[in-house]
C-alpha positions in Angstrom: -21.0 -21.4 16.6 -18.2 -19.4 18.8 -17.5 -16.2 17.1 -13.5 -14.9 17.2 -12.9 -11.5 17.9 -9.8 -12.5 15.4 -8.4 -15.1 13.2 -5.5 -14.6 11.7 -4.3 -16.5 8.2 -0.7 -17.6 8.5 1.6 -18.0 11.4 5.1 -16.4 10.6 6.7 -13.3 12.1 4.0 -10.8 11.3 1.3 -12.7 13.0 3.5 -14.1 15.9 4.4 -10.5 16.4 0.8 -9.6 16.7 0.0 -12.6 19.0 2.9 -11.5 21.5 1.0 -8.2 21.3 -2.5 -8.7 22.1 -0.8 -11.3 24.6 0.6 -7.9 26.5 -2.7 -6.4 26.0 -4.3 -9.5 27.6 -2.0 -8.9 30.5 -3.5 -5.3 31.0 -6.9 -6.4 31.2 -7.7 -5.6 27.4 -8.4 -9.5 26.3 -9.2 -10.4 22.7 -10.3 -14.1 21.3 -7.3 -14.8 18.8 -6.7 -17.9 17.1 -4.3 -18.7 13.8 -4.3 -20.4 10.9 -0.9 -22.1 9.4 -0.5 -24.1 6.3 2.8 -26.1 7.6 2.5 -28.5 10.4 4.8 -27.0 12.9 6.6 -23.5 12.7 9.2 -22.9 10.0 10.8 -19.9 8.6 12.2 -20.0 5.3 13.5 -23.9 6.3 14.7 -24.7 3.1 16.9 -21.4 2.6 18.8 -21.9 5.8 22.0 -22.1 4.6 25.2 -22.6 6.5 26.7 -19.4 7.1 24.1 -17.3 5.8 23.4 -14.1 8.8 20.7 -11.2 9.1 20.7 -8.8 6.8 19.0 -6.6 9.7 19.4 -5.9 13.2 18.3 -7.9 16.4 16.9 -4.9 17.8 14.7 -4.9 15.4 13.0 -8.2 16.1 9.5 -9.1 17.0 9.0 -6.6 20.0 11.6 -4.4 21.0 10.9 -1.6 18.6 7.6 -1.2 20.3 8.1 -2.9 24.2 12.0 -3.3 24.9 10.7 -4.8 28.1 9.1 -7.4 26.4 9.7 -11.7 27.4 9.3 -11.9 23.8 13.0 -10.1 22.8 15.8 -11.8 21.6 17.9 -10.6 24.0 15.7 -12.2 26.6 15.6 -15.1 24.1 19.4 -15.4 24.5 19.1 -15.1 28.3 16.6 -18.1 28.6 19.2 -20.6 26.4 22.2 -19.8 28.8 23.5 -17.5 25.5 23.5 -14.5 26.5 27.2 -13.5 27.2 28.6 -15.5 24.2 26.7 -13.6 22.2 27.8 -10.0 23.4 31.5 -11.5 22.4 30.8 -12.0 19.5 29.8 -8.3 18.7 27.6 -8.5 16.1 24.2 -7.2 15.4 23.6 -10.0 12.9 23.0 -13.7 13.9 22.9 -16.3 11.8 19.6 -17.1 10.1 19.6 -20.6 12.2 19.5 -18.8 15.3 17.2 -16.4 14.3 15.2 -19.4 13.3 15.4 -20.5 16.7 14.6 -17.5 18.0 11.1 -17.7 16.0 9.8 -20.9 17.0 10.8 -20.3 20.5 8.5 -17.4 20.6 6.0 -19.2 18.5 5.8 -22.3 21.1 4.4 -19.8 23.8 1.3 -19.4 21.5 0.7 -23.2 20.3 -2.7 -23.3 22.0 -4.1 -20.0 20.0 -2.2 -21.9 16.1 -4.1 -24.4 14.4 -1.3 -25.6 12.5 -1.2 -28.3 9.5 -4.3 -26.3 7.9 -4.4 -24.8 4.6 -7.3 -21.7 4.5 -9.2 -22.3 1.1 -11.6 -19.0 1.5 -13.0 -16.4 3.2 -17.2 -15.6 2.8 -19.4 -13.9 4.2 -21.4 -14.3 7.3 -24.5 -11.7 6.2 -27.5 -10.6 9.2 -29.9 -8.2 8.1 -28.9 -7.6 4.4 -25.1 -6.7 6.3 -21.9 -8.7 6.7 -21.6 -9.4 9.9 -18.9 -11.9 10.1 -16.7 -13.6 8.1 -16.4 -17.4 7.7 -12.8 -18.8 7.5 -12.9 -22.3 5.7 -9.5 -24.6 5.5 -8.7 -28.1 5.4 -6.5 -30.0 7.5 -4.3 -32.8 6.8 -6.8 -35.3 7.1 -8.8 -34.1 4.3 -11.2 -32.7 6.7 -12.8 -29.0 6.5 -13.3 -26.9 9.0 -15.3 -23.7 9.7 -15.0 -20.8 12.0 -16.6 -17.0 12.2 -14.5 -14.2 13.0 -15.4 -10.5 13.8 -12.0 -9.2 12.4 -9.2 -11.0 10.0 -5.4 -10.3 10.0 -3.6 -11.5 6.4 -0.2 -12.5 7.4 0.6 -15.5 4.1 4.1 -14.0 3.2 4.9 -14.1 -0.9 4.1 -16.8 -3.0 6.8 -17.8 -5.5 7.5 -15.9 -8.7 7.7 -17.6 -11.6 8.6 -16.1 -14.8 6.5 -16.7 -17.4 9.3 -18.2 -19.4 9.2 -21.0 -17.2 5.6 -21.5 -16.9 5.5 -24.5 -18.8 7.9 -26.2 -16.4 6.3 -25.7 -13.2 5.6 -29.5 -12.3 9.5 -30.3 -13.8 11.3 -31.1 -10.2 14.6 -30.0 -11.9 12.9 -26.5 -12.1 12.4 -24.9 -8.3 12.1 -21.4 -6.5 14.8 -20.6 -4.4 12.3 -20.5 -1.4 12.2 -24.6 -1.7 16.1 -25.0 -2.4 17.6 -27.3 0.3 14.8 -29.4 -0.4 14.7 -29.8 -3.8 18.3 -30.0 -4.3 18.4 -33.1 -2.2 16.1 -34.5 -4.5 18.2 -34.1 -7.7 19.8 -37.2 -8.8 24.0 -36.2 -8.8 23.6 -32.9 -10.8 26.5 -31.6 -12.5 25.4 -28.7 -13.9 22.7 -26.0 -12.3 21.6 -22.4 -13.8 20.9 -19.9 -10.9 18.3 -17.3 -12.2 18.7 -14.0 -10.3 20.6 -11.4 -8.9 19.6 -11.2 -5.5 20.8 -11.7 -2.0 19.0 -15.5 -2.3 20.9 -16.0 -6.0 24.4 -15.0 -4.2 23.6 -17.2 -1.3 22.7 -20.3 -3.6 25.5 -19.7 -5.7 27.9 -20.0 -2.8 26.4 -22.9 -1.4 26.6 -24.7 -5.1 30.1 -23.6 -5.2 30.8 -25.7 -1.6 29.2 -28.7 -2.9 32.1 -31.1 -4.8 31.5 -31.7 -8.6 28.2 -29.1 -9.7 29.5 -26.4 -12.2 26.9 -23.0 -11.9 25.7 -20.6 -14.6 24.1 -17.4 -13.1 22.1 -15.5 -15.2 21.5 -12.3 -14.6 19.9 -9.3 -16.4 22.4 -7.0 -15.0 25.5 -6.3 -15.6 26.8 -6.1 -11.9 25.6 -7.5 -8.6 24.9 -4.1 -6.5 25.4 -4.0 -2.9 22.5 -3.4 -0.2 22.5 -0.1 1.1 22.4 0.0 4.4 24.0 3.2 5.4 22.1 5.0 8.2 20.4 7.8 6.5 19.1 5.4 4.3 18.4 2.6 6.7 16.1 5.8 8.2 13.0 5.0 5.5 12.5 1.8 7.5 11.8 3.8 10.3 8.1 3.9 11.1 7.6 7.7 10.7 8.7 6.9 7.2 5.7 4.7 6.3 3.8 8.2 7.1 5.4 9.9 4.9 5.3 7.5 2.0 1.3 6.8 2.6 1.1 10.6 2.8 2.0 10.9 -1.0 0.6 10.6 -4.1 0.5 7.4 -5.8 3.2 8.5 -8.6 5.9 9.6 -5.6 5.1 6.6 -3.8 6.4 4.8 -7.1 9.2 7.1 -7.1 10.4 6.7 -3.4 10.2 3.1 -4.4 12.2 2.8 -6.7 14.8 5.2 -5.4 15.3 2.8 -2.3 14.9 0.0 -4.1 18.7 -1.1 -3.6 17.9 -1.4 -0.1 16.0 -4.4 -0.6 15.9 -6.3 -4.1 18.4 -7.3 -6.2 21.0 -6.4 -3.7 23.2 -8.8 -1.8 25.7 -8.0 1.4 28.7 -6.5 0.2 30.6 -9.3 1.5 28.7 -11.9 -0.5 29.6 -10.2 -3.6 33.0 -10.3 -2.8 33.1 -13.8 -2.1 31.2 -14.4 -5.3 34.2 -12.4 -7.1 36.8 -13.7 -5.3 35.5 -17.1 -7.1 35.8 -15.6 -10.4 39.0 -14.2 -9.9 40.3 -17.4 -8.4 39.2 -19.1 -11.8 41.1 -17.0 -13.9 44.2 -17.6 -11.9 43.9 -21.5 -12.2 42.6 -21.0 -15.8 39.9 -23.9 -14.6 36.7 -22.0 -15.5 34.2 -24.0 -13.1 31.3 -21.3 -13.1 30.2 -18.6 -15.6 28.6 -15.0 -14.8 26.7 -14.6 -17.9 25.9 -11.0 -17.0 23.3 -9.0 -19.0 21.8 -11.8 -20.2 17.8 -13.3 -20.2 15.9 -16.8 -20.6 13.6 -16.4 -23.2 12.7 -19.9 -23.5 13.2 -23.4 -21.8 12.4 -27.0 -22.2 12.4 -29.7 -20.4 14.3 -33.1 -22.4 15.6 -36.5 -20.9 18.8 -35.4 -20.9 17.7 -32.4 -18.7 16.4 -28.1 -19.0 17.1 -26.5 -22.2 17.1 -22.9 -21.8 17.2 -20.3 -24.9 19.2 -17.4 -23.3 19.9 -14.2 -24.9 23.1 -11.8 -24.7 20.7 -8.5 -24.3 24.3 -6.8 -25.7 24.8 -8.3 -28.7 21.0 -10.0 -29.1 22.8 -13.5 -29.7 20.5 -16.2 -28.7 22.2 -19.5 -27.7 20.4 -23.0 -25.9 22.4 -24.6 -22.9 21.5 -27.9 -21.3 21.5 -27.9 -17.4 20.4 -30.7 -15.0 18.7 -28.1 -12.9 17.3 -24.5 -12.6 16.9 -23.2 -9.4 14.6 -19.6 -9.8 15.6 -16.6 -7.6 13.5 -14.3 -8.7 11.6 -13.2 -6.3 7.8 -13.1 -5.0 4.5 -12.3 -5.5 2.1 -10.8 -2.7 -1.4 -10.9 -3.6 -2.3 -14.4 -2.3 -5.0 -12.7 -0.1 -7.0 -11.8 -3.5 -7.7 -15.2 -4.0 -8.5 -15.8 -0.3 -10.9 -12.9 0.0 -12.5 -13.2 -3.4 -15.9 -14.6 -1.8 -16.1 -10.9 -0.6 -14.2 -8.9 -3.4 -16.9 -6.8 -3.6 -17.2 -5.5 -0.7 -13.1 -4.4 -0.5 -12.9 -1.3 -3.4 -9.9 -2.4 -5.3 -8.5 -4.2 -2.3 -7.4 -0.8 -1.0 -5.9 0.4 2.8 -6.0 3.2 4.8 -2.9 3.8 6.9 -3.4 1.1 9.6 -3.0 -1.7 7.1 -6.9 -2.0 7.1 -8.9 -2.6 4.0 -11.7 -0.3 2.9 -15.0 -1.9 2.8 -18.2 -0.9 1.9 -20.8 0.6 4.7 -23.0 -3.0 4.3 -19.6 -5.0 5.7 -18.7 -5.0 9.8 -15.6 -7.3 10.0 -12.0 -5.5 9.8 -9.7 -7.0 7.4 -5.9 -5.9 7.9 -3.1 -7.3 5.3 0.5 -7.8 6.8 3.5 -7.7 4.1 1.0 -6.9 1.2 1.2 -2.6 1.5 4.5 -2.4 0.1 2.7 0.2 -3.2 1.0 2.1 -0.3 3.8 1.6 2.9 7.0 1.8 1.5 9.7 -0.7 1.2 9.4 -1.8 5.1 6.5 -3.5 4.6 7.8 -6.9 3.7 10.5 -6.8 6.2 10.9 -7.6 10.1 11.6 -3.7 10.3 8.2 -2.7 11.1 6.5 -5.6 12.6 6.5 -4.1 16.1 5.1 -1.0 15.4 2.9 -2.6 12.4 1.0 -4.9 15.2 0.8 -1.9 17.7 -1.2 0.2 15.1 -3.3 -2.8 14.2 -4.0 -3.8 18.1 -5.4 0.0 18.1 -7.7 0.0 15.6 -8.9 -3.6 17.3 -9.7 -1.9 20.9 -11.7 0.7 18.7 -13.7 -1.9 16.8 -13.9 -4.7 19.4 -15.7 -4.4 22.4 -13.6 -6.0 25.7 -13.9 -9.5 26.7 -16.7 -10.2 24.1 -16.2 -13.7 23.6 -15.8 -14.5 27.4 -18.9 -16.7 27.0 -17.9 -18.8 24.5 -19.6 -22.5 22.4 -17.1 -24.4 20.4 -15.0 -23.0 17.8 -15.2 -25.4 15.8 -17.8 -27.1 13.3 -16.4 -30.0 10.4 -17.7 -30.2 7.2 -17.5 -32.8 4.5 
């Protein structure tokens, strides 16, 4: 069986970033045999949060490249060029596009790479490949959409999956309701609800804000938000502060003790959960306001409140929710619940837990590389799952450029050139 110098588990920005890098490296003589792994069947990012109107929260300079190569094919700038756009753009003199064009700007850099993605293929585990009494490889097993499982060895694995969904645990029970869905599958599941009147949006996020305003567009659905705080805080994104996504930052964040690293954390935490754009929170209160001068109370802000409980009924979602100011506990019926709280990031625990003990803890040195034990060979890196170690940039586009460069270094260390120029298939199917 052909062996990989890489395979890489999920094709979204962080692993498209890192193709476009070892594609430059390529160039320069320095060739490596990548191939990746995606669940979905063609590239999307974040399809079904793609809202009308909704723009960047960061800069295009800070896209897949430019941060590290501003001569790269691969920048949006040049991306704008190659669709005639280019000029229209500068007038518009903004450095936030809308999330559709940056969309577009995503799968136009992903199409170059179509012949190193194995799309439509859903990794189920990772296991060791042992020689001698040492792991030598590592055996990537996933199943396409015919049912069909197939096997390939790797010398080195890049983790790229994104977050999976976080569900509170008062809503466990519900997780198979369709009239209970994350905000990451909103536009789609929202199209599946049978004319609902009345929908609870859980969070108080930049995707709760977003939601909120698109439900607000939409003719006849009244919207409860629920939020735990008593505000919706703005992002901060002034420039000193915008400075700890700055790579030199991550150095200095990695470079601490665990309990600063918690504290840095959750001093910049307002840059990036549970903060909208200021201008989203001022639409969202100009709709309140608007509301009390009509006196037609469409929506409610039930600030500093919590679901305790919910249940799912004929006549739709009962949730318990409790006023955390007074401790009154009342039930409300809704015809949906749309959950934007958040994700979770350990998805590559389950992947890797063939070789959990070989990985201490699941712990990474500075390069995004797991420690293993002296008896394993392959190098594992995780993409978006450092933020404890990295700092807040780490699940952000911020620091993919100079994430992949650090990654493509440690690569030319631990791979020899040009060692898979000689090659068998790559592939092998299983029952």
């Amino acid at each position: 069986m052909h062996i990989h110098d890489l395979i890489g588990i999920g094709f979204g920005p962080s692993n498209i970033a890192l193709a476009i890098a070892l594609d430059e490296q390529r160039q320069a003589g320095q060739a490596k045999d990548a191939l990746f792994i995606e669940r979905q069947p063609c590239f999307a990012w974040h399809p079904h949060m793609l809202l009308e109107n909704a723009h960047m929260q960061i800069s295009f300079l800070k896209d897949l490249v430019t941060p590290r190569n501003p001569g790269s094919r691969f920048s949006f700038l040049n991306y704008l060029h190659s669709k005639g756009r280019l000029q229209d753009f500068i007038n518009l003199q903004t450095f936030f596009p809308s999330r559709h064009e940056f969309n577009d700007y995503l799968s136009w850099t992903a199409s170059h790479f179509e012949h190193q993605c194995a799309y439509g293929e859903d990794v189920l585990e990772v296991l060791p490949e042992t020689d001698n009494d040492e792991v030598a490889y590592l055996r990537v097993r996933s199943r396409d959409e015919s049912g069909a499982v197939q096997e390939r060895l790797t010398r080195s694995l890049v983790i790229s999956v994104g977050g999976a969904p976080n569900v509170p645990e008062c809503f466990a029970g519900l997780k198979d309701d369709p009239r209970v869905f994350h905000s990451s599958h909103y536009l789609r599941e929202l199209a599946k609800q049978d004319a609902p009147k009345r929908i609870a949006v859980i969070g108080a996020g930049q995707s709760a804000a977003e939601i909120f305003l698109d439900l607000h567009g939409r003719e006849g659905i009244q919207v409860d938000l629920i939020s735990r705080a008593w505000a919706f805080k703005p992002s901060d994104d002034s420039p000193f502060v915008n400075e700890i996504f700055n790579p030199e930052y991550t150095d200095y964040v990695f470079n601490n003790p665990t309990g600063q690293r918690e504290a840095l954390l959750q001093e910049y935490k307002s840059t990036n959960y549970s903060a909208p754009d200021l201008a989203l929170i001022q639409e969202i209160y100009d709709v309140f306001y608007q509301q009390k001068v009509t006196g037609q109370a469409r929506h409610r802000f039930r600030r500093r409140h919590e679901v305790i409980g919910s249940q799912a009924g004929p006549e739709g979602i009962e949730l318990n929710v409790r006023d955390l100011e007074s401790g009154h506990t009342e039930s409300t019926r809704y015809d949906a619940v749309v959950l934007a709280t958040g994700y979770i990031r350990d998805t590559h625990k389950q992947l890797l837990a063939p070789v959990a003990d070989y990985l201490p803890d699941f712990a990474v040195n500075r390069h995004y590389q797991l420690y293993t034990k002296p008896a394993f060979k392959p190098a594992i890196f995780l993409q978006g799952s450092c933020e404890p170690t990295h700092g807040l940039s780490d699940t952000l586009l911020s620091i993919l450029a100079a994430r992949t460069s650090e990654i493509c270094e440690v690569l030319n260390e631990a791979l020899p050139a040009a060692q898979s120029e000689a090659s068998t298939p790559s592939l092998v199917s299983t029952d």
